[in-house]
C-alpha positions as CSV (number, residue, x, y, z in Angstrom):
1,X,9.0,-25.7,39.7
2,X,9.9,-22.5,37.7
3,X,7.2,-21.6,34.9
4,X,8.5,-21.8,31.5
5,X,7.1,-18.0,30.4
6,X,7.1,-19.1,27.1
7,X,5.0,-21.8,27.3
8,X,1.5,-20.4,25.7
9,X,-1.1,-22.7,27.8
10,X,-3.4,-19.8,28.3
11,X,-6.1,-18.8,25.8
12,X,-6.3,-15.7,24.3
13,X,-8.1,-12.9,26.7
14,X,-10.0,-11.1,24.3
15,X,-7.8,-7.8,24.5
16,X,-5.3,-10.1,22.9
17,X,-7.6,-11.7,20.7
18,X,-8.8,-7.7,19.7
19,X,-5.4,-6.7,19.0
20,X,-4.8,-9.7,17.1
21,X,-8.0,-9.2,14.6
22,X,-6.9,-5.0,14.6
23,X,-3.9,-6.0,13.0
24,X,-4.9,-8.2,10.3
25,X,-4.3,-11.9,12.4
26,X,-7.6,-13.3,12.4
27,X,-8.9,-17.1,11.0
28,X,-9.4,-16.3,6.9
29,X,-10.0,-18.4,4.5
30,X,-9.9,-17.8,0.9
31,X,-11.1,-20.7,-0.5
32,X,-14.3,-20.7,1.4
33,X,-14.8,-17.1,-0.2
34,X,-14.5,-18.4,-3.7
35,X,-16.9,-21.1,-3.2
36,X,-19.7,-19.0,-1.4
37,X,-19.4,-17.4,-4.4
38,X,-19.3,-20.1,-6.9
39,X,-22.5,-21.1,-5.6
40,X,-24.1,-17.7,-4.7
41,X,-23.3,-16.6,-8.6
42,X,-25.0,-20.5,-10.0
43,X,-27.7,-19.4,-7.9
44,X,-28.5,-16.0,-9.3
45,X,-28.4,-17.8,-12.5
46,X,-30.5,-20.4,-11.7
47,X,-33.1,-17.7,-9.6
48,X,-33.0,-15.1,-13.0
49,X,-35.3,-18.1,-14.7
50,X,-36.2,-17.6,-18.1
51,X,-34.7,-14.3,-18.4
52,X,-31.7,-15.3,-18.5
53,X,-31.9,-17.5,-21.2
54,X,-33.9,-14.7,-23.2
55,X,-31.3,-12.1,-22.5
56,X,-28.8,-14.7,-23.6
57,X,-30.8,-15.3,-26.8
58,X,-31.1,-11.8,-27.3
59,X,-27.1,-11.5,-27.4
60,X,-26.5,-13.8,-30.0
61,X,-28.9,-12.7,-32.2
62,X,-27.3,-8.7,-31.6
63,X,-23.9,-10.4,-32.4
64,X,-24.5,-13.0,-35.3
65,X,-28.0,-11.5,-36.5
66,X,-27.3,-8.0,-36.6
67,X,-27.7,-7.1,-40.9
68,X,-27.0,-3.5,-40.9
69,X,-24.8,-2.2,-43.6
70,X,-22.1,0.3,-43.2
71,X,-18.7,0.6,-42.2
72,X,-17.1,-2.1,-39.9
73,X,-16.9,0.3,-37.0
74,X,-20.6,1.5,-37.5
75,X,-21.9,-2.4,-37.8
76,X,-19.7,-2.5,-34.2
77,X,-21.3,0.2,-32.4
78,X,-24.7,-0.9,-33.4
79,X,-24.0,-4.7,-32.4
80,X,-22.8,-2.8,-29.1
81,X,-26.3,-0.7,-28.9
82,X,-28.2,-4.3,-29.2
83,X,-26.9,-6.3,-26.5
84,X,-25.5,-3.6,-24.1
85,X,-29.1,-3.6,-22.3
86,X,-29.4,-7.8,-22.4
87,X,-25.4,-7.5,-21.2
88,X,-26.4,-5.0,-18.4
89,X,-29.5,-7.2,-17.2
90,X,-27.2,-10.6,-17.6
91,X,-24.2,-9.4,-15.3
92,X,-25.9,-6.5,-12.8
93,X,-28.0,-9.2,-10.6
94,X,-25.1,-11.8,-10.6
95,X,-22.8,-9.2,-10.2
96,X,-25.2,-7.3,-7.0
97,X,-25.6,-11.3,-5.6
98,X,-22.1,-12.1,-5.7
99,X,-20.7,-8.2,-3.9
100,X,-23.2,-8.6,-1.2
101,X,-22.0,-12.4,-0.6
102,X,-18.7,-11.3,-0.2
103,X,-19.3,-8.7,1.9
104,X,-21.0,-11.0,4.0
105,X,-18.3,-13.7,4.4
106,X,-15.7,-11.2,5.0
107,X,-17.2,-9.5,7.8
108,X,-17.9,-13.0,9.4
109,X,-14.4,-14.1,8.9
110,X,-13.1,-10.8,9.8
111,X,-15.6,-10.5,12.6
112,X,-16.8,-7.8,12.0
113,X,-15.9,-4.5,9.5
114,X,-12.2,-3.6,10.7
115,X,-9.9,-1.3,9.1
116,X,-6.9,-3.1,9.0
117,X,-4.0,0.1,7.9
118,X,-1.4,-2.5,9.0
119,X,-1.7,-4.5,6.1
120,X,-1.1,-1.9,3.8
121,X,2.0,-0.9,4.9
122,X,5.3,-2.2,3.1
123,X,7.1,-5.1,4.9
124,X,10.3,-5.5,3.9
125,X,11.1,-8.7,5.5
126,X,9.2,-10.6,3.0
127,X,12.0,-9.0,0.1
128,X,14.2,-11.5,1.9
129,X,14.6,-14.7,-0.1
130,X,16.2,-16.5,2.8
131,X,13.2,-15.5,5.2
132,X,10.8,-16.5,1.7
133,X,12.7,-19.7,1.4
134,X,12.2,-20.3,5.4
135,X,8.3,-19.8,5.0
136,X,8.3,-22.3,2.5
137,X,8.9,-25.3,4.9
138,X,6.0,-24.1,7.3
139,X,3.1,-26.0,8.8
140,X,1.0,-23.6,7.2
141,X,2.2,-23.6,4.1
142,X,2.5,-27.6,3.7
143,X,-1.2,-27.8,5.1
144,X,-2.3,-25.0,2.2
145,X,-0.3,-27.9,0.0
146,X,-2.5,-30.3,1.1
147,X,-5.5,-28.3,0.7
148,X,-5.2,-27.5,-3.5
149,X,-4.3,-31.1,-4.0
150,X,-7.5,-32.4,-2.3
151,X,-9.6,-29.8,-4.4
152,X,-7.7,-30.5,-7.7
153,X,-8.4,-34.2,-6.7
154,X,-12.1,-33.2,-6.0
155,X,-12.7,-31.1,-9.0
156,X,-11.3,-34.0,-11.1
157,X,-13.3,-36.8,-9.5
158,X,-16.6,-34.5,-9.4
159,X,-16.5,-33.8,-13.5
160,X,-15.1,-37.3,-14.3
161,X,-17.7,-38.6,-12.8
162,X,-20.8,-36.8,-13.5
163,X,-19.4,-36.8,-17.5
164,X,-19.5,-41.0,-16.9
165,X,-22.6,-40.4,-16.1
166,X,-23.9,-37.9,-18.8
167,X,-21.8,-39.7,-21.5
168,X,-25.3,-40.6,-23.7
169,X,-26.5,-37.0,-23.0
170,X,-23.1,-35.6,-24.2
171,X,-22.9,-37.6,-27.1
172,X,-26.8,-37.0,-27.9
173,X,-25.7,-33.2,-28.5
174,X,-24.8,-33.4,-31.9
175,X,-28.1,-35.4,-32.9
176,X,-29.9,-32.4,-31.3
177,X,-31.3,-29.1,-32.9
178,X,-29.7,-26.0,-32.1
179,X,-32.0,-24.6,-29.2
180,X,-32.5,-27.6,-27.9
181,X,-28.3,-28.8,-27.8
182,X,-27.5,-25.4,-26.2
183,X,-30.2,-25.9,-23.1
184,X,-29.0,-29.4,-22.7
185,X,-25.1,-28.7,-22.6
186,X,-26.1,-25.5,-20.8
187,X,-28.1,-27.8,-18.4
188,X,-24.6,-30.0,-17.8
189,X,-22.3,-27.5,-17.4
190,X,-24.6,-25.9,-14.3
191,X,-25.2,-29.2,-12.7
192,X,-21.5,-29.6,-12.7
193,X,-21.0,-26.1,-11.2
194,X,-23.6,-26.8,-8.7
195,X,-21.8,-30.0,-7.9
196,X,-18.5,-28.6,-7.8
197,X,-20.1,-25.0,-5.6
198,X,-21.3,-27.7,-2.9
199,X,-17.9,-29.7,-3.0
200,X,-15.5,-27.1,-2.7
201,X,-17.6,-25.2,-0.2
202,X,-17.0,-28.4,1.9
203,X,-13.7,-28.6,1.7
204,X,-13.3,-24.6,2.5
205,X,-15.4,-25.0,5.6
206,X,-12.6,-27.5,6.9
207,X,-9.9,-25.0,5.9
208,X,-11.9,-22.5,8.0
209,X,-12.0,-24.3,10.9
210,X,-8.0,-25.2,10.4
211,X,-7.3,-21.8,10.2
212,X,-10.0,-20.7,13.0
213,X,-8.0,-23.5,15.5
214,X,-4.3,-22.3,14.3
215,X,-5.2,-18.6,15.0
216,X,-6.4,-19.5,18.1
217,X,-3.2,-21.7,19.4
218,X,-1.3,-19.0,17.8
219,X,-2.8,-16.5,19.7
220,X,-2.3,-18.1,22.8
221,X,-0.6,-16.3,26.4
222,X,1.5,-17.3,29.1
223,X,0.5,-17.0,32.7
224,X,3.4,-14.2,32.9
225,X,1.2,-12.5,30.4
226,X,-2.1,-12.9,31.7
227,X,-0.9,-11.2,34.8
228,X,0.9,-8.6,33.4
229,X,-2.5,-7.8,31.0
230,X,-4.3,-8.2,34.3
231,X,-2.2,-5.6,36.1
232,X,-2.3,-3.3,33.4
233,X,-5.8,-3.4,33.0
234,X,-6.4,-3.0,36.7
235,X,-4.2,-0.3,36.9
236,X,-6.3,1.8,33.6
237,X,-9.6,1.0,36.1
238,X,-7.9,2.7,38.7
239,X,-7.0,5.6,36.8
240,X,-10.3,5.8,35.5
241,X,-11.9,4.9,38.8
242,X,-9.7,8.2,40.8
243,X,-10.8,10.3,37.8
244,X,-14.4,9.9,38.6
245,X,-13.6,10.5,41.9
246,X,-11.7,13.5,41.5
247,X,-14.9,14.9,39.0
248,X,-17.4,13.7,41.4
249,X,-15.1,15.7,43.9
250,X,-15.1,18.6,42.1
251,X,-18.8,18.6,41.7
252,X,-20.1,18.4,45.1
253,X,-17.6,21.3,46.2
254,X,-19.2,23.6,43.1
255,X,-22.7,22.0,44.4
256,X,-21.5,23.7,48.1
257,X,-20.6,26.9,47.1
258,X,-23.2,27.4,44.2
259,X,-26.9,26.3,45.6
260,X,-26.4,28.6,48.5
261,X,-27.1,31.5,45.9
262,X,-30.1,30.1,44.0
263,X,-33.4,31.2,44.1
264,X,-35.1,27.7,44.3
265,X,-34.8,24.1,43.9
266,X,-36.4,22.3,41.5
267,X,-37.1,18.2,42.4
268,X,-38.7,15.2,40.8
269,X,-39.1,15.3,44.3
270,X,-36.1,12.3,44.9
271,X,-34.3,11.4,41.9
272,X,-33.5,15.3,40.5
273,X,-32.7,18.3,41.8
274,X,-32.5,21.4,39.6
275,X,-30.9,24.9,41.4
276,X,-32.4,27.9,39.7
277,X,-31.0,31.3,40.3
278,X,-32.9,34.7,38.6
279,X,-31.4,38.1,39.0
280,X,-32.9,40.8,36.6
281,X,-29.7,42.9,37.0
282,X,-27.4,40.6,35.4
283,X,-29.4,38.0,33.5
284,X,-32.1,37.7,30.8
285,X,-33.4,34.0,31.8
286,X,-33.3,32.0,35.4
287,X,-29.9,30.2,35.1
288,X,-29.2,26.6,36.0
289,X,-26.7,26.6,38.3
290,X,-26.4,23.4,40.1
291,X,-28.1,20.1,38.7
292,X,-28.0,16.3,39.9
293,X,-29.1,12.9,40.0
294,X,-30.0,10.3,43.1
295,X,-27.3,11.4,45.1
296,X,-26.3,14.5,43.9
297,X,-29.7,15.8,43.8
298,X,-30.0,14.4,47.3
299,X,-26.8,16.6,48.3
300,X,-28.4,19.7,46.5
301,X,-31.3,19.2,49.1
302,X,-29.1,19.1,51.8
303,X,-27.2,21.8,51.0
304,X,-30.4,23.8,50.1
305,X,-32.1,23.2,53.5
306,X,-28.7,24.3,55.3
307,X,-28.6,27.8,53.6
308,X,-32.5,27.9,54.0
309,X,-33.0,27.5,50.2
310,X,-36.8,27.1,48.8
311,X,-37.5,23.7,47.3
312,X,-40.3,22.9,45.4
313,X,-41.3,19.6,43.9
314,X,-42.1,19.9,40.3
315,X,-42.0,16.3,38.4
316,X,-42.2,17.1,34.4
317,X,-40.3,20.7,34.8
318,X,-37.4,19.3,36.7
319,X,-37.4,15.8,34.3
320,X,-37.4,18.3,31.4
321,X,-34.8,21.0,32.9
322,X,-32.6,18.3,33.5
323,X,-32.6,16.8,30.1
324,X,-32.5,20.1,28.3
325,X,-30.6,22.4,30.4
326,X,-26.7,22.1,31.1
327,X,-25.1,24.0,34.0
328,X,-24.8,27.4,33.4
329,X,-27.0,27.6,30.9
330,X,-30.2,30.3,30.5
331,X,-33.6,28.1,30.5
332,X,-35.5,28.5,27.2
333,X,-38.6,30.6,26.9
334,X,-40.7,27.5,26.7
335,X,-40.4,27.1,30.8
336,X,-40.8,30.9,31.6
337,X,-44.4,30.6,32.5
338,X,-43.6,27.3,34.8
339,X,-40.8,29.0,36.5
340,X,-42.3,31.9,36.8
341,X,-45.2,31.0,39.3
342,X,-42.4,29.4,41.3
343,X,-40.8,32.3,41.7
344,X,-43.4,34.3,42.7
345,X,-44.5,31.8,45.3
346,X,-40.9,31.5,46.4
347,X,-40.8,35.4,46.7
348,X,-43.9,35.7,48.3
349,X,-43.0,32.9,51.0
350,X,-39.5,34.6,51.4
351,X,-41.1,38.2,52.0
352,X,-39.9,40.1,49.5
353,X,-42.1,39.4,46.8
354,X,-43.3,43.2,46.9
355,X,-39.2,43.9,45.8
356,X,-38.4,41.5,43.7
357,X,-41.6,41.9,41.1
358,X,-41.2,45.3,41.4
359,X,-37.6,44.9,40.4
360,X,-38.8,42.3,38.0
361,X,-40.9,44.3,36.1
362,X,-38.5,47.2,35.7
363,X,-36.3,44.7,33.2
364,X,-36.9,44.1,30.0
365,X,-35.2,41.3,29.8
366,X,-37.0,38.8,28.8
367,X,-40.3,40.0,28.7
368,X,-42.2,37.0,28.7
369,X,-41.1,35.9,32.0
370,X,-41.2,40.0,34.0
371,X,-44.4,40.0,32.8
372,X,-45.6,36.4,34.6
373,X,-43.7,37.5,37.8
């Protein structure tokens, strides 16, 4: 039987799912945003205590208490001078509460912070009224339908409810002094909030998890496009994989033709090998010139022993050479004393100590390490 390619059976492979999410596609909901911070800013409220009401207090009595005399404009800017600190300590910890809410839902929705240039740039399509009037008729935006009509239906049962219930409170109000009305109708409207926070945040959870389940079917693949993503990423591993091997290539032939002129070899004794070469005619410091890991440093052994090169097994100076010291590089004065007994006992062994300090000591360059040598 011939496979229909576009029939989208196959989930997303996360490349796809990646690229999606780069480009703005991901499962969003607005309305869960709104609630989280409905409730999140009824909660700052509720967590600011007493203060709050003070602050509040303060206010009106800045706006309606406020007996300076002067020009309107001065009576303005002092009113402003009262309440601007009570305003400031009012809105800043609601306002801090509710930014750092919705900085946390979108980067769950989004999955993460994505910069998503995409979605800035113009589309022109959606200037077409045809393609606008098309758009109307979808799934999406008949489910999104749905959606406001069950919270408008909510919203109206939550408030007609709870005000059934609160009908003796609300009609108490006008028997009730003035502090004592405003903390009771205060008192309603935040356990309607609350109630309404919690409802709608409901509801928005289910539109998340519409939306999560129609960006995943929409994101779906055909088998023809499994295997095509499948080839092409097989065929960027082997591009990556012949680079390495071309690198690693390159490396062991400099390793061939480069330890054969060092002075020593440096080993952890197994895992590293350092090749050091000093000449006092044409360098100020011993130069790295070879350096490797497991079996590079096990190659720089063999190629040492098979041009007769000195090694010598030194664990912290070859752990800290090879950390510190890049290929081709001078080693700094700090290892001039450790390298320089190694070359004097290589020199010795090799015979030509005699020639070499004498040389050695001729150079000023760098004196620190002639004068070990």
């Amino acid at each position: 039987m011939a496979e229909d390619v576009g029939d989208k059976t196959e989930s997303a492979t996360p490349r796809r799912r990646n690229e999606a999410m780069d480009q703005g596609n991901h499962a969003r909901s607005h309305d869960l945003s709104a609630a989280v911070l409905l409730l999140a800013g009824l909660l700052a409220i509720q967590l600011s205590g007493r203060g709050f009401v003070d602050h509040l207090a303060a206010i009106m009595h800045g706006l309606l208490g406020n007996n300076f005399a002067g020009s309107a404009s001065a009576l303005l800017d002092n009113s402003a001078r009262l309440i601007a600190p009570h305003v400031l300590a009012v809105v800043a910890p609601i306002f801090i509460t509710m930014f750092v809410v919705a900085l946390g839902v979108s980067l769950l929705q989004n999955g993460g912070l994505r910069f998503q240039a995409t979605a800035l740039q113009p589309n022109l399509a959606r200037l077409n009224p045809v393609a606008g009037l098309g758009r109307f008729f979808t799934s999406k935006n008949w489910v999104q339908m749905v959606m406001n009509i069950a919270k408008l239906a909510i919203v109206t049962t939550v408030i007609v409810v709870r005000l059934r219930q609160q009908l003796p409170l609300v009609f108490s109000l006008a028997y009730m002094s003035f502090p004592q009305n405003m903390m009771a109708a205060f008192a309603l409207v935040y356990d309607l909030g609350i109630r309404l926070a919690v409802s709608l945040l409901i509801l928005s959870l289910l539109d998340w998890l519409w939306q999560k389940w129609k960006f995943e079917r929409d994101i779906r693949m055909t088998k023809q496009e499994v295997k095509e993503e499948a080839k092409q990423m097989e065929g960027d591993m082997e591009t990556r994989a012949r680079r390495r091997q071309l690198a690693r290539r390159m490396l062991l032939q400099r390793i061939q033709s480069d330890v054969p002129r060092a002075d020593v070899v440096v080993t952890n004794p197994t895992e590293l090998a350092i090749a050091l070469k000093y000449d006092p005619q044409t360098m100020n410091a011993p130069r790295v010139i070879a350096k490797g890991a497991d079996y590079m440093a096990m190659r720089i052994r063999q190629v040492a022993v098979e041009h007769g090169v000195p090694i010598v097994e030194r664990k912290p100076l070859a752990q800290a050479l090879y950390k510190t010291v890049e290929i081709g590089q001078e080693v700094p004065p700090k290892f001039y004393q450790a390298i320089a007994e190694i070359l004097a006992y290589v020199y010795e062994l090799a015979g030509k100590g005699t020639a070499k300090r004498q040389a050695v000591r001729e150079q000023s360059r760098p004196p620190a390490l002639s004068a070990k040598i």
